[in-house]
N, C-alpha and C positions, 0 to 999 in steps of 0.2 A: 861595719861588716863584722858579723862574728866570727869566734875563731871555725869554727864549724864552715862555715862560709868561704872564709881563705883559703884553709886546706882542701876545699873542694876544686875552689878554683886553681889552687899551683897541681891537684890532682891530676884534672882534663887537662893538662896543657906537658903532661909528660907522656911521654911512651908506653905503650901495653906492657912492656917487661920491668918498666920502673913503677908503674901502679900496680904491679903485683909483689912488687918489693916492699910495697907502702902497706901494703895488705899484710904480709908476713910479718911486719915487725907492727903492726896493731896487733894481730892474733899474740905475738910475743910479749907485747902493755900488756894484755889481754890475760896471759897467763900467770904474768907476775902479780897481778891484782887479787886474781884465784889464790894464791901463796899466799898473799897478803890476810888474809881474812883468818880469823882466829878461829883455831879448832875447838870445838863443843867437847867437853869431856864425856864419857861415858858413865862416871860417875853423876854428875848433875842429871842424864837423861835418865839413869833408873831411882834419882830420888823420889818421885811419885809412886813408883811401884813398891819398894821395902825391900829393896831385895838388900840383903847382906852378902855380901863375899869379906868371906874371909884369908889371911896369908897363909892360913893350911888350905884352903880351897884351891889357891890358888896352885899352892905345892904339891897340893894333891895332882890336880889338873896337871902339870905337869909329869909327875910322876908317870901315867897313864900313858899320857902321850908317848914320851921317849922310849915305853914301853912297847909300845903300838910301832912305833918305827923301828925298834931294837929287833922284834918278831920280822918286820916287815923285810926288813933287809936280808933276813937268814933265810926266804926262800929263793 
């Protein structure tokens, strides 16, 4: 019998409120797995494109912004 198998079977043989307990903590495996998985950089997805950013771009970009909320909160 596989495990797939087993747990089906100790599944049916429990209560409506204890196989939704069994269900919660799958969606819970479930999202630890999701964590698990390694993030793609942002860097490697624009290497076919060429794009350059640079650390003034980036401080530029910044600049702007903080600037845009410094305006934003004075009305």
């Amino acid at each position: 019998m596989t495990i797939e198998e087993q747990v089906l079977q100790k599944l049916r043989g429990m209560p409506p409120e204890k196989q939704n307990e069994v269900l919660n903590f799958v969606a819970l495996l479930e999202s630890k797995i999701e964590m698990e998985k390694p993030h793609r950089s942002l860097l490697r997805l624009w290497t076919d494109l060429n794009v350059e950013i640079t650390e003034e771009d980036i401080a530029e970009t910044r600049r702007e912004v903080w600037a845009d909320l410094s305006r934003a909160s004075n009305l």
